[in-house]
PyMOL Python script that loads the backbone (N, CA, C, O; Angstrom):
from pymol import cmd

cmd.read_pdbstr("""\
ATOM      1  N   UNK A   1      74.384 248.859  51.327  1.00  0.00           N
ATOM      2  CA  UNK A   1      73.290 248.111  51.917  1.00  0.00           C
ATOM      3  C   UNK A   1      73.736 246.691  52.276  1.00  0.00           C
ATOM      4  O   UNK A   1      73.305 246.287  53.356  1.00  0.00           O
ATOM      5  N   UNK A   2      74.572 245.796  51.527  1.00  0.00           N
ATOM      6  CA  UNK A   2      74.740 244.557  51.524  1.00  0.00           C
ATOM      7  C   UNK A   2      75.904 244.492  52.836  1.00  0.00           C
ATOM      8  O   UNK A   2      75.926 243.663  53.745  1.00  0.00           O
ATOM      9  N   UNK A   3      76.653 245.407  52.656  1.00  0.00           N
ATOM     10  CA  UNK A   3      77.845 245.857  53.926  1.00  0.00           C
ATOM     11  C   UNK A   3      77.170 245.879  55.269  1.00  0.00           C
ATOM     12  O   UNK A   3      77.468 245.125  56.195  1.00  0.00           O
ATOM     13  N   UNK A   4      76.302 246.740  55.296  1.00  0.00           N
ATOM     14  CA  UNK A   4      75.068 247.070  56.586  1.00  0.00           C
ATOM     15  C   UNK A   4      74.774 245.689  57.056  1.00  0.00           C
ATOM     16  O   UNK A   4      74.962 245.298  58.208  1.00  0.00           O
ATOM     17  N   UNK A   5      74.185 244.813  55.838  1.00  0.00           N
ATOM     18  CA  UNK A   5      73.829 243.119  56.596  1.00  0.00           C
ATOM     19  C   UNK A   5      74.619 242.648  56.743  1.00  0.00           C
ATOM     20  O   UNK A   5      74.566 241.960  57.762  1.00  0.00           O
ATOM     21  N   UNK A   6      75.607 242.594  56.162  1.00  0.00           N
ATOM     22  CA  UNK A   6      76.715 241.591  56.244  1.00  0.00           C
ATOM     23  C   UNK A   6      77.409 242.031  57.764  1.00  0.00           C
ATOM     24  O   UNK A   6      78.481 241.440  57.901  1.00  0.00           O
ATOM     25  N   UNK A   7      77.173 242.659  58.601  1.00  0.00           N
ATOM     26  CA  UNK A   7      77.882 243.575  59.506  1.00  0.00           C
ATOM     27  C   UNK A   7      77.080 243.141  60.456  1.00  0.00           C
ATOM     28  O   UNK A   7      77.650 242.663  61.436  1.00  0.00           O
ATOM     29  N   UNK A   8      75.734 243.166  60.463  1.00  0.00           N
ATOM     30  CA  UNK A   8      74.665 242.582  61.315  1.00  0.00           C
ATOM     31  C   UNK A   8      74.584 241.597  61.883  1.00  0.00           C
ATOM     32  O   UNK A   8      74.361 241.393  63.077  1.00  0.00           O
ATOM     33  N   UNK A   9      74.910 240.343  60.374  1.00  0.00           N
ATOM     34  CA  UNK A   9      75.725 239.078  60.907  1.00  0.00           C
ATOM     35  C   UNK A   9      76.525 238.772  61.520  1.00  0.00           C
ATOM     36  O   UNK A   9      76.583 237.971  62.453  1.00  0.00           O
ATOM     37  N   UNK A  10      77.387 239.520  60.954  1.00  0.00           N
ATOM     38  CA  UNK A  10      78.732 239.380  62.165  1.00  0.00           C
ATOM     39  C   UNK A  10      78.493 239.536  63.508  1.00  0.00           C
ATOM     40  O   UNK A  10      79.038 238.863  64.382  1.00  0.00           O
ATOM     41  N   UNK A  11      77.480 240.636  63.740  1.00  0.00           N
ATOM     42  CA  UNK A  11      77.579 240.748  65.340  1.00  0.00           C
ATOM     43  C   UNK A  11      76.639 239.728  65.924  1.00  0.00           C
ATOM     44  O   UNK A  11      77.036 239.169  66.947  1.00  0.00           O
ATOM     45  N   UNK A  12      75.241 239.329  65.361  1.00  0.00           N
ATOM     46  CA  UNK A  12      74.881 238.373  65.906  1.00  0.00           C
ATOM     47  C   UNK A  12      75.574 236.854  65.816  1.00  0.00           C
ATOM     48  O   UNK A  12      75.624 235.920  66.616  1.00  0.00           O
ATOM     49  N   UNK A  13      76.005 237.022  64.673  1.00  0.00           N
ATOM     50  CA  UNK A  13      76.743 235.193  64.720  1.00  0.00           C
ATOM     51  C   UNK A  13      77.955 235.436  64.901  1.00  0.00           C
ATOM     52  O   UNK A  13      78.637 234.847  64.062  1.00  0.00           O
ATOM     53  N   UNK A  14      78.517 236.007  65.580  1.00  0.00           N
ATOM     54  CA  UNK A  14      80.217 236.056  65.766  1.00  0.00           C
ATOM     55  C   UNK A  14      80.610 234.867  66.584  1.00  0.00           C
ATOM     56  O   UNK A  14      80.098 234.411  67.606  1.00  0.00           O
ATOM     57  N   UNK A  15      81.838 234.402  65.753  1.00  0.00           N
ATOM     58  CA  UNK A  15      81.905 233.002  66.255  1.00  0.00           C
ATOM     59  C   UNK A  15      83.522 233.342  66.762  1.00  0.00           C
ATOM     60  O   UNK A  15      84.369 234.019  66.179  1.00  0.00           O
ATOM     61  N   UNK A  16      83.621 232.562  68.152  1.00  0.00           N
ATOM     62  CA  UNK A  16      84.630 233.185  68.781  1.00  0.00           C
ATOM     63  C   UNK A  16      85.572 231.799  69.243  1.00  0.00           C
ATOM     64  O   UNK A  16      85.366 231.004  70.160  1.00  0.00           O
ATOM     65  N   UNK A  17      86.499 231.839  68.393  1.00  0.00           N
ATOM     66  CA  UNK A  17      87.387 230.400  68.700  1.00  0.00           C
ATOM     67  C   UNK A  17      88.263 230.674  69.599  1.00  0.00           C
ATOM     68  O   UNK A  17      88.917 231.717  69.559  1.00  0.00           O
ATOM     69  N   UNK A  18      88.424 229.594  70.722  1.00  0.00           N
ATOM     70  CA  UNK A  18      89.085 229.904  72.118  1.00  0.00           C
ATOM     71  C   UNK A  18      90.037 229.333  71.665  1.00  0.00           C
ATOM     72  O   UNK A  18      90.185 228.547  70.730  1.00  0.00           O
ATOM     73  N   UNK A  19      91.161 230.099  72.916  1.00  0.00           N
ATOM     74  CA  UNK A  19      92.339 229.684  72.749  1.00  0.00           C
ATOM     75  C   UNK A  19      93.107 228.361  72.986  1.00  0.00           C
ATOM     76  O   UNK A  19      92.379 227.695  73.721  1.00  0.00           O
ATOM     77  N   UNK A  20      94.453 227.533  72.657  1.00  0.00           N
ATOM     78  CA  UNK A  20      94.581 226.515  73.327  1.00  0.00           C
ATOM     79  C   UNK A  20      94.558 226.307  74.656  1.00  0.00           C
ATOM     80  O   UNK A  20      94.728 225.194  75.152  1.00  0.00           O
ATOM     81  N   UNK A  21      94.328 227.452  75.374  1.00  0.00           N
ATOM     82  CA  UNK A  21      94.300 227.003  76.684  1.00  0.00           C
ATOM     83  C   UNK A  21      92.753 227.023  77.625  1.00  0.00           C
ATOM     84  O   UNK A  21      92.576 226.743  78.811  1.00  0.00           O
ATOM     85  N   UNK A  22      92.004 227.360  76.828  1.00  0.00           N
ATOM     86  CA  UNK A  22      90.991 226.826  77.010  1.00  0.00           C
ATOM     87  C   UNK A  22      90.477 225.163  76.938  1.00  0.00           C
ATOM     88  O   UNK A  22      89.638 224.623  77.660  1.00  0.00           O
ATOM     89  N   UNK A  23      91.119 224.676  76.037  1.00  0.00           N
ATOM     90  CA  UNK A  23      91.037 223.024  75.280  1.00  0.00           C
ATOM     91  C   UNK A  23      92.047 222.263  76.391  1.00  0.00           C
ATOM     92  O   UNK A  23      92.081 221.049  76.593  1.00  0.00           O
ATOM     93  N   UNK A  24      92.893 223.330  77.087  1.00  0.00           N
ATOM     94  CA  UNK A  24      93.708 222.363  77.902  1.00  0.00           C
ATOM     95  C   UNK A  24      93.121 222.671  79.273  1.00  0.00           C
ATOM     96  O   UNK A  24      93.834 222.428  80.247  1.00  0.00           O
ATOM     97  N   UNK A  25      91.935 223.165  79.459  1.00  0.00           N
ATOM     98  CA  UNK A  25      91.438 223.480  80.623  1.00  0.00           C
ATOM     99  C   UNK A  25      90.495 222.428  80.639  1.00  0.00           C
ATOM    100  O   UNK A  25      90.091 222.150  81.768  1.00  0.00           O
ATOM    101  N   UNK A  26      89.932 221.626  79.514  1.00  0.00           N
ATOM    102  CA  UNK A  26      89.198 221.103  79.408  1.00  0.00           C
ATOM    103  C   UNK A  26      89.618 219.690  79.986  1.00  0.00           C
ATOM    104  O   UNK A  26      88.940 218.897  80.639  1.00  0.00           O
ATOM    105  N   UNK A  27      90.620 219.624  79.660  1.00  0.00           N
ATOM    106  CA  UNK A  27      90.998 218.085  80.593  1.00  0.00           C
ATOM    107  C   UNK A  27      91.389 218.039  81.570  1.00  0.00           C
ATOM    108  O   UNK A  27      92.528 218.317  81.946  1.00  0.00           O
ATOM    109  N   UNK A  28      90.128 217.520  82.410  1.00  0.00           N
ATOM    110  CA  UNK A  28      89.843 217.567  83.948  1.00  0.00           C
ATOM    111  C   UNK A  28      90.753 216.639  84.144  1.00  0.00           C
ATOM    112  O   UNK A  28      91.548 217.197  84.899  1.00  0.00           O
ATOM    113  N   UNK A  29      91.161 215.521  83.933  1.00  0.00           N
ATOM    114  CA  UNK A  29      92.436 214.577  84.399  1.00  0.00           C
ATOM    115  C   UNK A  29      93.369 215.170  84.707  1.00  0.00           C
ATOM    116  O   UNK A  29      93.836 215.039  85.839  1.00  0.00           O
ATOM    117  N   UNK A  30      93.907 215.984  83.803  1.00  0.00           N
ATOM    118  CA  UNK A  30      95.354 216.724  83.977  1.00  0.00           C
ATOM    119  C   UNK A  30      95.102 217.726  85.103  1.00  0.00           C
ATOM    120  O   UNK A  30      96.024 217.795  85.917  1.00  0.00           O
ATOM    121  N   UNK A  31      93.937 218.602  85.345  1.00  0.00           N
ATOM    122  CA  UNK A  31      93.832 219.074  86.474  1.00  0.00           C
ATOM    123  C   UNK A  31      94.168 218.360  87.991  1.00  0.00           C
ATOM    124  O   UNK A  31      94.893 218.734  88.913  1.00  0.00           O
ATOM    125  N   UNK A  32      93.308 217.165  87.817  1.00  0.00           N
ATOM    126  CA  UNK A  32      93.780 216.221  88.827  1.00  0.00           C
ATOM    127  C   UNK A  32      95.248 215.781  89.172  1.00  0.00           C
ATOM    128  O   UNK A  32      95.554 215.241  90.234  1.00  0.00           O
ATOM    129  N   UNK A  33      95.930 216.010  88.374  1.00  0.00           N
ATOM    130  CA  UNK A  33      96.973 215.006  88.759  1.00  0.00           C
ATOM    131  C   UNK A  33      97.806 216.539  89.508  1.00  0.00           C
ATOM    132  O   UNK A  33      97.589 217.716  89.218  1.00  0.00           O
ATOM    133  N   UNK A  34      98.752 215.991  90.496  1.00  0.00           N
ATOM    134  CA  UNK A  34      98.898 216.952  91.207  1.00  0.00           C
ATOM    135  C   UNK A  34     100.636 217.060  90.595  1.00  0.00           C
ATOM    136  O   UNK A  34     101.285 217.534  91.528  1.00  0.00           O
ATOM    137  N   UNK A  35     101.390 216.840  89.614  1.00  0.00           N
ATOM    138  CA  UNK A  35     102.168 216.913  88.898  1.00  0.00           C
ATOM    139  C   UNK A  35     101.968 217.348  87.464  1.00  0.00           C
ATOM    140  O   UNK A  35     102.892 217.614  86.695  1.00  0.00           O
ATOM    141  N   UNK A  36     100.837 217.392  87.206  1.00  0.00           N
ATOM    142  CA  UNK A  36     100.229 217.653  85.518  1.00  0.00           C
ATOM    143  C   UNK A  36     100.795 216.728  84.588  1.00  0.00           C
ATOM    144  O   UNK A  36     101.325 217.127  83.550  1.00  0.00           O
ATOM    145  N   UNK A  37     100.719 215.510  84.893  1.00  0.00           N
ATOM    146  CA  UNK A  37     101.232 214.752  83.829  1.00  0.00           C
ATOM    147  C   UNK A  37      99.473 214.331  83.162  1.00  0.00           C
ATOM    148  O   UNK A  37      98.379 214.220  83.714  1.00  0.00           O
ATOM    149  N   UNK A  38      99.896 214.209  81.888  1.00  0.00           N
ATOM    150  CA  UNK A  38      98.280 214.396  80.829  1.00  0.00           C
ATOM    151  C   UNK A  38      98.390 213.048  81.048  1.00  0.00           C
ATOM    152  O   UNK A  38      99.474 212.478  80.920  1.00  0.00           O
ATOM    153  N   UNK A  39      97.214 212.376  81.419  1.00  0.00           N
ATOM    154  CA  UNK A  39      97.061 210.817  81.259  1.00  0.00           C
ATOM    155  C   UNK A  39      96.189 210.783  80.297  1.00  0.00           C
ATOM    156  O   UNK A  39      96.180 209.625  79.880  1.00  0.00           O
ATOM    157  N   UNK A  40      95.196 211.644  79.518  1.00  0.00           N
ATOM    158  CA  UNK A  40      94.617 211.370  78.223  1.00  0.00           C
ATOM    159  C   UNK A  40      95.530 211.276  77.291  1.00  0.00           C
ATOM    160  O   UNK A  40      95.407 210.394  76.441  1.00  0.00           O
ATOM    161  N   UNK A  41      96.343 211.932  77.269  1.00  0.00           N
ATOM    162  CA  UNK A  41      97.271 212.028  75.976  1.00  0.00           C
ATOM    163  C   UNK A  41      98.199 210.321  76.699  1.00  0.00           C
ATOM    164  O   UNK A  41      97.533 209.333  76.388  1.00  0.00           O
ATOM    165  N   UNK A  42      99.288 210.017  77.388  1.00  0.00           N
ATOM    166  CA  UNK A  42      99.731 208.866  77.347  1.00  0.00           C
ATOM    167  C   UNK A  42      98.753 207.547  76.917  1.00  0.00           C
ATOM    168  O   UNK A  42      99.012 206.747  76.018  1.00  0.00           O
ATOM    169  N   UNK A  43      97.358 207.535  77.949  1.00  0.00           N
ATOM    170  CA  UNK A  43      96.595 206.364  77.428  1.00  0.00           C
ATOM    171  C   UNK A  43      96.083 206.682  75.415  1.00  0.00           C
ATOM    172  O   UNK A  43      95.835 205.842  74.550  1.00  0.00           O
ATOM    173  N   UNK A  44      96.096 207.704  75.355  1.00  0.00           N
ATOM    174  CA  UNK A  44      96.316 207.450  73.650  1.00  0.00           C
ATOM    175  C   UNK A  44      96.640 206.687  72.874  1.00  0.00           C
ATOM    176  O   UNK A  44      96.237 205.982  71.949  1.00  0.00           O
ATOM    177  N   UNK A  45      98.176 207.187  73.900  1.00  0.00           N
ATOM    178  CA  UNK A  45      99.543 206.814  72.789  1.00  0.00           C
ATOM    179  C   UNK A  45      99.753 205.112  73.263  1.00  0.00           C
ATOM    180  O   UNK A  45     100.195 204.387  72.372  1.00  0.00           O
ATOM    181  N   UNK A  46      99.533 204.632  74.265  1.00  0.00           N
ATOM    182  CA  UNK A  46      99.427 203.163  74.700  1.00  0.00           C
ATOM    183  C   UNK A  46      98.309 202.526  73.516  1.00  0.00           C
ATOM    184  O   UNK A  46      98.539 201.780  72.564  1.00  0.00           O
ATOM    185  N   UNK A  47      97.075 203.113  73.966  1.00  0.00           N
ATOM    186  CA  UNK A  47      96.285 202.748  72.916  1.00  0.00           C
ATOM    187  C   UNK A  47      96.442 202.627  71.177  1.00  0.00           C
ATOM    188  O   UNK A  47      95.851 201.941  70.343  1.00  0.00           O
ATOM    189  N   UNK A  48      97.198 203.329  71.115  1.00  0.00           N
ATOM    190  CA  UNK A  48      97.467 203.443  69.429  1.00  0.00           C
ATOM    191  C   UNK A  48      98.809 202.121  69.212  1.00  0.00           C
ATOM    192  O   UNK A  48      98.956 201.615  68.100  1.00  0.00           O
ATOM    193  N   UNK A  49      99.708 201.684  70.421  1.00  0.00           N
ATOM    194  CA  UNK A  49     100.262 200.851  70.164  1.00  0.00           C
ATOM    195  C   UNK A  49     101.969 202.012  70.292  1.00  0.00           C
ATOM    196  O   UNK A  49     103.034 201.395  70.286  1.00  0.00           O
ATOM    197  N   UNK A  50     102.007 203.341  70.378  1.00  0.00           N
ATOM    198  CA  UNK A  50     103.161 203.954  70.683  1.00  0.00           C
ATOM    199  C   UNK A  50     103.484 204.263  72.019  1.00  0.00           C
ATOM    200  O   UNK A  50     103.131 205.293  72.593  1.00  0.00           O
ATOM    201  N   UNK A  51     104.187 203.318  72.525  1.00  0.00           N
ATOM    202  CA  UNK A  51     104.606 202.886  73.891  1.00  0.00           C
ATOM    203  C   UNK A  51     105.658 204.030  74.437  1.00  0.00           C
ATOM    204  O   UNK A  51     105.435 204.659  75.471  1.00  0.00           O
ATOM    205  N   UNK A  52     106.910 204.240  73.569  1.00  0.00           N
ATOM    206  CA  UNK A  52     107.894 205.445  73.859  1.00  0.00           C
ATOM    207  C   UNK A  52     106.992 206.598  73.859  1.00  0.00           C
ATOM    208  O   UNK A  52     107.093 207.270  74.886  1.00  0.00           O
ATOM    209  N   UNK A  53     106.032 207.075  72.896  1.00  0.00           N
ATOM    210  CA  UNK A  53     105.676 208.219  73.275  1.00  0.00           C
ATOM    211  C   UNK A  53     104.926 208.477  74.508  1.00  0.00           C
ATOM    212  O   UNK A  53     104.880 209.654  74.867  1.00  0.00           O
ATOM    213  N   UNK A  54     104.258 207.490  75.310  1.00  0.00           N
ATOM    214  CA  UNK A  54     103.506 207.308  76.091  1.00  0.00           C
ATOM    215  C   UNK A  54     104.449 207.676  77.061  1.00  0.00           C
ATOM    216  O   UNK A  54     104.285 208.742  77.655  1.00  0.00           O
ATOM    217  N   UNK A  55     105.260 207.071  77.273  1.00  0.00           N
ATOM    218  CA  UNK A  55     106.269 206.779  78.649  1.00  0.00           C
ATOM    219  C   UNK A  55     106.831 208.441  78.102  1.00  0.00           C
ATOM    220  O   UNK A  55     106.881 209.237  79.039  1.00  0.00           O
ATOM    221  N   UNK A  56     107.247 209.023  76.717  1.00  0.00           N
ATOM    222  CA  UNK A  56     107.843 210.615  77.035  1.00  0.00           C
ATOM    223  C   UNK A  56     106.633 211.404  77.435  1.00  0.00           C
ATOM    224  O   UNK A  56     107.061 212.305  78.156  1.00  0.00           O
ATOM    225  N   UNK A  57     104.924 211.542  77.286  1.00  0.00           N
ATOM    226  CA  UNK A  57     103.974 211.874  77.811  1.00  0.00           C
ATOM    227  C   UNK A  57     104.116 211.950  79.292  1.00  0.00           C
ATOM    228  O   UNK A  57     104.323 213.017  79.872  1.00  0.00           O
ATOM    229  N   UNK A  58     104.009 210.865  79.861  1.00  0.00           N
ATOM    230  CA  UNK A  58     103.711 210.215  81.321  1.00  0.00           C
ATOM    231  C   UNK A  58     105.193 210.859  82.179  1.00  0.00           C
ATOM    232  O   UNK A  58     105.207 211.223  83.354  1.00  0.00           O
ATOM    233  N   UNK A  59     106.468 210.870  81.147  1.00  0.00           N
ATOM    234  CA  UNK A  59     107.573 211.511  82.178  1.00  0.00           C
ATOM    235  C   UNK A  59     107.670 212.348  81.575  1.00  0.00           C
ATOM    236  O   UNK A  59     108.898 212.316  81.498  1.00  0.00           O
ATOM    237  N   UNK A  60     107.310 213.452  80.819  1.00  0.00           N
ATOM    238  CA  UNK A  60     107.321 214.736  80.648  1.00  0.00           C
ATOM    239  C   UNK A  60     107.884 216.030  81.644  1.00  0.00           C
ATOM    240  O   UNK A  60     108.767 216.875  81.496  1.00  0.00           O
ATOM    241  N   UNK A  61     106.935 215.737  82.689  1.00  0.00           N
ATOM    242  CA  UNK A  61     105.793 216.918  83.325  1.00  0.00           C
ATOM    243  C   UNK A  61     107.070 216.075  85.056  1.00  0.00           C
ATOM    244  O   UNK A  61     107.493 216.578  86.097  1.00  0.00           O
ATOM    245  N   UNK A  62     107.171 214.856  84.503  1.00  0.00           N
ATOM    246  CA  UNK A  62     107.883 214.384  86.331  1.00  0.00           C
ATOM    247  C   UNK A  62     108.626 213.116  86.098  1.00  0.00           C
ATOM    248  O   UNK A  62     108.064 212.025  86.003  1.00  0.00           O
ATOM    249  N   UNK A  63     109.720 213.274  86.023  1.00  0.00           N
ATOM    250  CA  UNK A  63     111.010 212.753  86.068  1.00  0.00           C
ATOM    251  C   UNK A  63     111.253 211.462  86.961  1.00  0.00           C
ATOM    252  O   UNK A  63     112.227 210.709  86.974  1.00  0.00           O
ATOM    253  N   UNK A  64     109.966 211.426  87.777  1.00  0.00           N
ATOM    254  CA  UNK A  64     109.936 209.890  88.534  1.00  0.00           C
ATOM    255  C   UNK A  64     108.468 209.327  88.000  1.00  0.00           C
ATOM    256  O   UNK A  64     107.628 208.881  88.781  1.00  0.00           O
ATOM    257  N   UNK A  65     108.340 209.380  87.061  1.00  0.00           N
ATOM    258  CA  UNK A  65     106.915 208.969  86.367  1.00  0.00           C
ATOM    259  C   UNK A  65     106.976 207.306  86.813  1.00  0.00           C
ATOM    260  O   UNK A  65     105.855 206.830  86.988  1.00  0.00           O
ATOM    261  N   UNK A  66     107.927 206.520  86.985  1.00  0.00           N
ATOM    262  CA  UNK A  66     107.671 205.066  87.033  1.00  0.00           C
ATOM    263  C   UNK A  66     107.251 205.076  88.816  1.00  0.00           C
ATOM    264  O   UNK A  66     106.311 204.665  89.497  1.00  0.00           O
ATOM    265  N   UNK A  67     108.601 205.828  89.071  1.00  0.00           N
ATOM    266  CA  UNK A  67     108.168 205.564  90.545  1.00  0.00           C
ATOM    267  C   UNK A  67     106.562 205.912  91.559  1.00  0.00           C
ATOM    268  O   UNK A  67     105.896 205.289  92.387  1.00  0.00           O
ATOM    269  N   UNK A  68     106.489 207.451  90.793  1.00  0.00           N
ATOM    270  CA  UNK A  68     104.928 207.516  90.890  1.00  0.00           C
ATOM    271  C   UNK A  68     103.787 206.766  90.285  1.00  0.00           C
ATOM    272  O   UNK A  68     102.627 206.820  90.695  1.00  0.00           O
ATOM    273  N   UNK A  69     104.104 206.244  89.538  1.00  0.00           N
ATOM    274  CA  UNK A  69     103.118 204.867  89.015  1.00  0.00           C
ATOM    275  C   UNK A  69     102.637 204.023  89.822  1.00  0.00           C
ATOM    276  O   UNK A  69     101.489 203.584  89.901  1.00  0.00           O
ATOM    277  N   UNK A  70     103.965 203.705  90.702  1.00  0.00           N
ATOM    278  CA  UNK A  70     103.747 202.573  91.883  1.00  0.00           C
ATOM    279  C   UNK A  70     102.554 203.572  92.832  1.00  0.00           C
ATOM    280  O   UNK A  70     101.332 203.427  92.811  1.00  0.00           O
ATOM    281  N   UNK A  71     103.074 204.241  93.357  1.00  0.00           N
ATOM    282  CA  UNK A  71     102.643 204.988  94.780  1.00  0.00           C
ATOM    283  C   UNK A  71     101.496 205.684  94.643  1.00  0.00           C
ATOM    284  O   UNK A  71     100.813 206.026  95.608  1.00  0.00           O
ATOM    285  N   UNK A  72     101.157 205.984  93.211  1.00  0.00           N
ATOM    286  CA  UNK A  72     100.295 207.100  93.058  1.00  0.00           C
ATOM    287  C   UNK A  72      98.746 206.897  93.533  1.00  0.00           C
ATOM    288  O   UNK A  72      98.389 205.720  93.541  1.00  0.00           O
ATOM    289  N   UNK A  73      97.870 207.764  93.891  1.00  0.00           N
ATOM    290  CA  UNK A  73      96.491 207.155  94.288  1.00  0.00           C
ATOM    291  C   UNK A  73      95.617 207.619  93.312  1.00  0.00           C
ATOM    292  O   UNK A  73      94.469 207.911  93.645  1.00  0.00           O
ATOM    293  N   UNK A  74      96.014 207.742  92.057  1.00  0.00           N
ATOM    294  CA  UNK A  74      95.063 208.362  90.871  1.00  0.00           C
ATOM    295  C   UNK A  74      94.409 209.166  91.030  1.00  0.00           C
ATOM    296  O   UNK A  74      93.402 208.915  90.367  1.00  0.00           O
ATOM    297  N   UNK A  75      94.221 210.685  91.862  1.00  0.00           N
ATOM    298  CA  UNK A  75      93.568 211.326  91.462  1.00  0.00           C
ATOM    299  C   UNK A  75      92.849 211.929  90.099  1.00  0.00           C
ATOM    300  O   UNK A  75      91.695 212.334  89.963  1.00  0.00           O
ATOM    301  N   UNK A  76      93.925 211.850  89.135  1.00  0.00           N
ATOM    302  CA  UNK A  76      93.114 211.680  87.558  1.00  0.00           C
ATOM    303  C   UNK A  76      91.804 210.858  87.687  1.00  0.00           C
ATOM    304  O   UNK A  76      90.797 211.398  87.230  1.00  0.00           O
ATOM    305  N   UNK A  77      91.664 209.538  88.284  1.00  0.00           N
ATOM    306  CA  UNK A  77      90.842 209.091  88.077  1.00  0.00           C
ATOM    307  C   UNK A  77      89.185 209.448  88.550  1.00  0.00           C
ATOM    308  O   UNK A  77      88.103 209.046  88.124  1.00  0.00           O
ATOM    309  N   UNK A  78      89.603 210.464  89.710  1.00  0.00           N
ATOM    310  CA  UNK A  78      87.987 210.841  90.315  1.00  0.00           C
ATOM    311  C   UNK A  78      87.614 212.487  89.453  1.00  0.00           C
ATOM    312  O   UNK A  78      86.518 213.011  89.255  1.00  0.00           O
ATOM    313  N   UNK A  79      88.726 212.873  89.158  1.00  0.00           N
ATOM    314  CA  UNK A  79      88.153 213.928  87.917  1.00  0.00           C
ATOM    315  C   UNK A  79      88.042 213.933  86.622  1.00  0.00           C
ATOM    316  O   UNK A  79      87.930 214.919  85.895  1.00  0.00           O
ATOM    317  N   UNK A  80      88.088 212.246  86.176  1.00  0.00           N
ATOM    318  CA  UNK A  80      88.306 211.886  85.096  1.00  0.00           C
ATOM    319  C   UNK A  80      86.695 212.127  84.366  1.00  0.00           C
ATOM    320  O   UNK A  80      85.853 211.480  84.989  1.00  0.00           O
ATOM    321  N   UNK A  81      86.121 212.903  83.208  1.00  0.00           N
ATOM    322  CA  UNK A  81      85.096 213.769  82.561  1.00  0.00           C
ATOM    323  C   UNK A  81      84.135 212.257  81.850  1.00  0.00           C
ATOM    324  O   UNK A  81      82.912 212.256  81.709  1.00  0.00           O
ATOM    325  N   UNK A  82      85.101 211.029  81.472  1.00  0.00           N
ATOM    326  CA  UNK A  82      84.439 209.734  80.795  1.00  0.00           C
ATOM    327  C   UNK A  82      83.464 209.241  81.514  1.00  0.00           C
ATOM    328  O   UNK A  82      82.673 208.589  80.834  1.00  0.00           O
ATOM    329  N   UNK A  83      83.040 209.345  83.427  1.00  0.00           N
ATOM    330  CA  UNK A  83      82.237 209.062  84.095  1.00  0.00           C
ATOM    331  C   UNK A  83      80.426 209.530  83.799  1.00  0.00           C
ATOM    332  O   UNK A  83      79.322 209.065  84.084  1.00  0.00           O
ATOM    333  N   UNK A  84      80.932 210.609  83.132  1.00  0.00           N
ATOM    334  CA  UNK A  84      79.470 211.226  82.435  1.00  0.00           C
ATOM    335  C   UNK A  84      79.176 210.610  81.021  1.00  0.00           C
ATOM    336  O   UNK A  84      78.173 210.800  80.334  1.00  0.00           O
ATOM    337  N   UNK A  85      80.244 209.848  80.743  1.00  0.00           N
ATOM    338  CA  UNK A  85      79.474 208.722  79.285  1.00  0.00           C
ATOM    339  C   UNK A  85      79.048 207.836  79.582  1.00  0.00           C
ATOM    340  O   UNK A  85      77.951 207.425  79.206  1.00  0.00           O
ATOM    341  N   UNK A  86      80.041 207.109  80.592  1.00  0.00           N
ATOM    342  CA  UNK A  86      79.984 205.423  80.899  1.00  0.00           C
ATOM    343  C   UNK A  86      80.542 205.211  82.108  1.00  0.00           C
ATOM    344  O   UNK A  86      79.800 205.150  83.088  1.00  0.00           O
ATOM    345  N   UNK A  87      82.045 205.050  82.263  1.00  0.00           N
ATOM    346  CA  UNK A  87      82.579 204.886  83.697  1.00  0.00           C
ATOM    347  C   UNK A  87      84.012 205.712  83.452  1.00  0.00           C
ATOM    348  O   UNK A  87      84.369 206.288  82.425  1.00  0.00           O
ATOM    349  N   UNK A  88      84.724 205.584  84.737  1.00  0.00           N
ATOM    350  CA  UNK A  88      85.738 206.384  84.293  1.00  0.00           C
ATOM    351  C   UNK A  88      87.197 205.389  84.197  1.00  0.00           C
ATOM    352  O   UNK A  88      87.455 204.351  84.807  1.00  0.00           O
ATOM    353  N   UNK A  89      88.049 206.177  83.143  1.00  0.00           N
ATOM    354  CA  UNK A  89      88.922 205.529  82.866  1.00  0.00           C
ATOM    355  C   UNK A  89      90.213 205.219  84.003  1.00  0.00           C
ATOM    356  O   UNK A  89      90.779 206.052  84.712  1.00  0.00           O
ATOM    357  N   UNK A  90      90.437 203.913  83.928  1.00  0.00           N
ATOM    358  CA  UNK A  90      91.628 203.439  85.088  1.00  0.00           C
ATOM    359  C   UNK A  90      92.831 203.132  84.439  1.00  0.00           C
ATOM    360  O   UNK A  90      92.960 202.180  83.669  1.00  0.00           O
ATOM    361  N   UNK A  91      93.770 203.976  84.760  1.00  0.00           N
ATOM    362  CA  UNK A  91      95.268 204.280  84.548  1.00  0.00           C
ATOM    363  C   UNK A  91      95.887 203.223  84.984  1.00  0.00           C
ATOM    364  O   UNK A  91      97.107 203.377  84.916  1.00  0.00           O
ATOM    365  N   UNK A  92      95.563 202.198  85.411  1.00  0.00           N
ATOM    366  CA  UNK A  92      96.340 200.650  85.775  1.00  0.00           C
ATOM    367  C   UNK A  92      96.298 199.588  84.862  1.00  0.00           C
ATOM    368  O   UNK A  92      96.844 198.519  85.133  1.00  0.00           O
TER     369      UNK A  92
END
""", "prot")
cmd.dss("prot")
cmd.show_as("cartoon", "prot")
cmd.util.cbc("prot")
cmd.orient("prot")
């Protein structure tokens, strides 16, 4: 009997944990950038005060990360998800 409910539960409350690539679907920035370099994860690591990891973040994914710095027109920034809290975050 206790098996029977306990079984019941399960199917109504089945709790279904997505995969990491769901969580990396979630950051609309990185979608934006048309190289996939994660600018949530570098502005982190700036923010926390770890500068090398930032700059191995930011040149990860593209091997001219400084040079695209200059040139780049931020698309991260118009799919950036922070615009629905407050404003969105600027990578400059």
């Amino acid at each position: 009997m206790a098996d029977d409910i306990i079984a019941v539960y399960k199917e109504i409350y089945d709790v279904v944990i997505p995969d990491l690539d769901y969580y990396i679907r979630q950051i609309d920035c990185r979608d934006g950038c048309p190289v996939n370099t994660d600018p949530r994860g570098y502005m982190l690591a700036l923010h926390a005060g770890n500068f090398l990891e930032g700059y191995k973040i930011a040149r990860g994914p593209n091997p001219f990360a400084s040079i695209c710095g200059m040139i780049c027109g931020a698309p991260c920034e118009s799919t950036c998800r922070r615009d629905r809290v407050d404003k969105t975050l600027t990578i400059r």
